[in-house]
C-alpha positions as CSV (number, residue, x, y, z in Angstrom):
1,X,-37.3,-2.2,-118.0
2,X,-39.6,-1.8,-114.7
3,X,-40.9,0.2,-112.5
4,X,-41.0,0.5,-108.9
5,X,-44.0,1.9,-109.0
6,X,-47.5,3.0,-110.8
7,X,-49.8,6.1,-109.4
8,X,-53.2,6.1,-111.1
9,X,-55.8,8.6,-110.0
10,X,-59.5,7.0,-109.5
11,X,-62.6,9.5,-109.3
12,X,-64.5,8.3,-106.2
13,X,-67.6,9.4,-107.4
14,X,-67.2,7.2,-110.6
15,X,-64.6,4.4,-110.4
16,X,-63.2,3.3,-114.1
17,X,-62.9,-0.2,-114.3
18,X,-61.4,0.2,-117.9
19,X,-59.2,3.1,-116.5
20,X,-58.1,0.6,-113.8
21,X,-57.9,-2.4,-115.8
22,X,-55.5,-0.4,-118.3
23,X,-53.5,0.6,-115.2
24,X,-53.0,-3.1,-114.2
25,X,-51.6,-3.8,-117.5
26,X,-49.5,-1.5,-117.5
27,X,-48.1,-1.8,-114.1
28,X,-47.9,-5.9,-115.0
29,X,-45.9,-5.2,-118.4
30,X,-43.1,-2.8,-116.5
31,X,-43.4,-5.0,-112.8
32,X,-44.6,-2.2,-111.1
33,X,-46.7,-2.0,-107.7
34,X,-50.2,-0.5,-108.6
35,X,-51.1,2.3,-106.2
36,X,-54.9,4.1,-106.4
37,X,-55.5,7.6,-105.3
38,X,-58.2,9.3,-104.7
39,X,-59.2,12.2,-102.7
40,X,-62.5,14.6,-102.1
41,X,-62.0,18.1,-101.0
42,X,-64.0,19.7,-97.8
43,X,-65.5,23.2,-99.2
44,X,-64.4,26.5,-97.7
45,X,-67.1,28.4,-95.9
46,X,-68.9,31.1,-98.9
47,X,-70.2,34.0,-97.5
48,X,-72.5,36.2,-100.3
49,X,-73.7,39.7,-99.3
50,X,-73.4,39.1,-95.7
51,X,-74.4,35.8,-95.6
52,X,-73.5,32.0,-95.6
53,X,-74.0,30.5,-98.0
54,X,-72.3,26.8,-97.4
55,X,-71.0,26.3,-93.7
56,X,-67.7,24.3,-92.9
57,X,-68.5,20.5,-93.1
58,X,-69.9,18.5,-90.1
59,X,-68.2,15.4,-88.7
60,X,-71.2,14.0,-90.7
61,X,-70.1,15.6,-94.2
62,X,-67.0,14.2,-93.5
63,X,-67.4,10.8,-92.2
64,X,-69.6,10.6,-95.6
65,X,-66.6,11.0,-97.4
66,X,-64.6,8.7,-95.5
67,X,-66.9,6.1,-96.4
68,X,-67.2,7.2,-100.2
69,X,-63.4,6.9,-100.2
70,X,-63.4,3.7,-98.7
71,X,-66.0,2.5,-101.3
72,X,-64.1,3.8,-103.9
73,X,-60.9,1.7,-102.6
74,X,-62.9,-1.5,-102.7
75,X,-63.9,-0.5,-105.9
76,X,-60.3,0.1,-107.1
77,X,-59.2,-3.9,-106.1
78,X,-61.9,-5.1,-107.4
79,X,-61.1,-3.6,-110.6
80,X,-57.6,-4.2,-110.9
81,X,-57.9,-7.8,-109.9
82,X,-55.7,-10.5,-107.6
83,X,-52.3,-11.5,-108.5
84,X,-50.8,-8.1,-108.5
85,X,-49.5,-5.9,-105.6
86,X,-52.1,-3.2,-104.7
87,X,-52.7,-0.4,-102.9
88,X,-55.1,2.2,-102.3
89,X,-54.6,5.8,-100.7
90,X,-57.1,8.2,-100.3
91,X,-57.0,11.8,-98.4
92,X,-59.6,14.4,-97.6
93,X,-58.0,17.3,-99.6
94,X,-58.0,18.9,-103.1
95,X,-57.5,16.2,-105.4
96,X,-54.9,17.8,-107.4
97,X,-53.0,18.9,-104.2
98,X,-53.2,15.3,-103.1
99,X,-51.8,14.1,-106.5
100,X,-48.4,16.3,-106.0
101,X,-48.1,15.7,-102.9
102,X,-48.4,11.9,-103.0
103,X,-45.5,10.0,-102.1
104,X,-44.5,7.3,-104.5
């Protein structure tokens, strides 16, 4: 039996190498394509008695997260190792929303 594909979610903040590594194994024992996810969410403004509390992101914020992301990816190959077909995705966006809505 095999699989086109395998989705695994990676934490950006903390990339699993054992979650990854057990990802690769799997997606080698059904001959699937191993696909990484990851995503980091942009906070709503908070307002508190009149008051905000945590404004909309900057282009800063953001490019920050970009790059986190991007680590995060580089992390992700690393971990699953060569020889296998890879590929990493990553959105700014809930992570749960970007885990439903992720095309496989």
């Amino acid at each position: 039996m095999s699989y086109a594909s395998l989705l695994v979610y990676v934490n950006a903040d903390h990339v699993s190498t054992n979650l990854v590594a057990v990802a690769a194994a799997v997606a080698d024992k059904f001959s699937a394509r191993l696909i990484g996810l990851s995503a980091l969410a942009v906070l709503p403004p908070f307002v508190a008695e009149g008051v905000v509390v945590v404004d909309n992101a900057t282009e800063f914020d953001i490019a920050k997260m970009k790059a986190k992301l991007e680590s995060a990816g580089n992390k992700f190959r690393s971990a699953a190792g060569s020889g296998r077909e890879v590929e990493w995705r990553s959105a700014i966006e809930f992570p749960t929303k970007a885990v439903i809505d992720a095309p496989i």
